[in-house]
Phi, psi and omega in degrees: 000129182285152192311155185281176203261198194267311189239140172188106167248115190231130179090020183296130170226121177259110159248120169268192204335195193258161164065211177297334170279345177296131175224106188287136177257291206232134168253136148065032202264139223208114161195132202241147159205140202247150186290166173092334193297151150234118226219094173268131158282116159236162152153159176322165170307144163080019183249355134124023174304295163308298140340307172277345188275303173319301179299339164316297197309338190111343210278301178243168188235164181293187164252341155198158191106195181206147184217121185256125178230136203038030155080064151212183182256131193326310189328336179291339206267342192302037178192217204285346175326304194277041102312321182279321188247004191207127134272154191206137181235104159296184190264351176265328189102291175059029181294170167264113203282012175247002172244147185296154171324302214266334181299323201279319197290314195285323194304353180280342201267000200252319183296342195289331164090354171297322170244171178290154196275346174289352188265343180320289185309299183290013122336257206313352141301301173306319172307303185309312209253355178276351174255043165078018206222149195271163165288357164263004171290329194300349168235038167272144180261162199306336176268017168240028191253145158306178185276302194329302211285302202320299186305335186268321174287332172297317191336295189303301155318336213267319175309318166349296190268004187090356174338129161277012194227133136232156188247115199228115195229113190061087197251337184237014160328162169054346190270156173277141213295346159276338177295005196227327140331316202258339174295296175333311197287330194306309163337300185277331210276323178298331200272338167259347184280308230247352201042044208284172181259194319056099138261147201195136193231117137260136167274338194278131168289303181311328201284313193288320192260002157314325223213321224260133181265001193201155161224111182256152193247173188216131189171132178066050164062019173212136167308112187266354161186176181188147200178205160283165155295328172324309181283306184316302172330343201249355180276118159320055196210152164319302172309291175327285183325335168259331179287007191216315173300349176299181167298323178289302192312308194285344155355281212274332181276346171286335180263152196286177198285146160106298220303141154297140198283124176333169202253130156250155174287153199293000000 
């Protein structure tokens, strides 16, 4: 029997307010995501990319349908549960600026109050070097870190606890195209050493054709496809057609899957 999925949402519908002011982002929206994928989310500005990684998370509930992650209701997790079973990489990093690199790494395994603290810190060491940053970084603060270094210490954070799911939104915004190059590798090389699930909600074509084994598109309040990009790229809809069609897009599409998008010159 094939494995139950990591993520499965059916019948979603996101309604904001009410009456003549109520405004739908997602209708009838219907999606699995099976472990081991990386499972990139596009789609226009307002269709509801976030939204929905916040409804994973638990944070917010539809308004109506359902969405089970690792075969419980998201709703569950919407408290200290998803530190343990859901990572979540802002698009900012969202580090916390009065704690140092290893504090800021540490703090979900320091709030759960279960272990002590040198095994805290050293977890939280073990995080540090896996995502490429030295023991002399740990007590550097968050406002002497590069954009590279920020994103690998949220990373690192989002990981603290072992998640089997992580979530990652817009994970290389703002980086400079080898520092976004060099996140991308880290992003595969963990996702096969650790045997993480993936969702990634992106704008980047390279980031997307770097890293994502599936792409579901979000359009007209619904997943309107979902595939290789490759496959997706070949879908009959307006949003596709400007998102694929550009000079990056055909770039982006020459190179093969999983690959990293070439090194640009600076």
């Amino acid at each position: 029997m094939p494995a139950p999925p990591v993520v499965d949402i059916r019948g979603l519908a996101t309604v904001f307010g009410k009456g003549e002011a109520a405004f739908t982002v997602h209708e009838d929206l219907q999606l699995t995501v099976r472990r081991g994928e990386i499972l990139s989310l596009v789609g226009g500005s307002g269709t509801g990319k976030t939204v929905l990684l916040r409804h994973i998370l638990g944070l917010t509930r539809p308004t109506r349908g359902s969405v089970a992650v690792l075969g419980r209701p998201a709703a569950e997790l919407g408290g200290d549960g998803a530190s343990s079973r859901v990572g979540m990489l802002f698009q900012q990093g969202a580090l916390y600026s009065a704690f140092n690199v290893l504090d800021n790494i540490a703090f979900a395994l320091r709030e759960l109050g279960t272990l002590p603290p040198a095994l805290v810190q050293d977890a939280a060491m073990v995080k540090l070097r896996l995502v490429g940053l030295k023991p002399e970084h740990a007590t550097r603060m968050p406002a002497d870190l590069s954009g590279g270094m920020v994103k690998r210490v949220a990373l690192a954070r989002a990981l603290i606890m072992d998640p089997p799911l992580l979530l990652l939104d817009e994970p290389t915004a703002g980086l400079d195209p080898n520092s976004a190059d060099e996140f991308c590798d880290l992003l595969r090389e963990l996702h096969a050493a650790l045997g993480l699930t993936v969702i990634m909600v992106t704008h980047d074509l390279d980031t997307l054709f770097a890293l994502s084994t599936r792409v579901a598109v979000l359009a007209d309040r619904h997943v309107i496809t979902s595939g290789t990009p490759q496959e997706v790229a070949r879908f009959d809809h307006p949003f596709i057609h400007h998102y694929f069609a550009g000079e990056r897009g055909r770039r982006a599409m020459a190179q093969p899957p999983g690959a990293a998008a070439p090194l640009k010159e600076a």
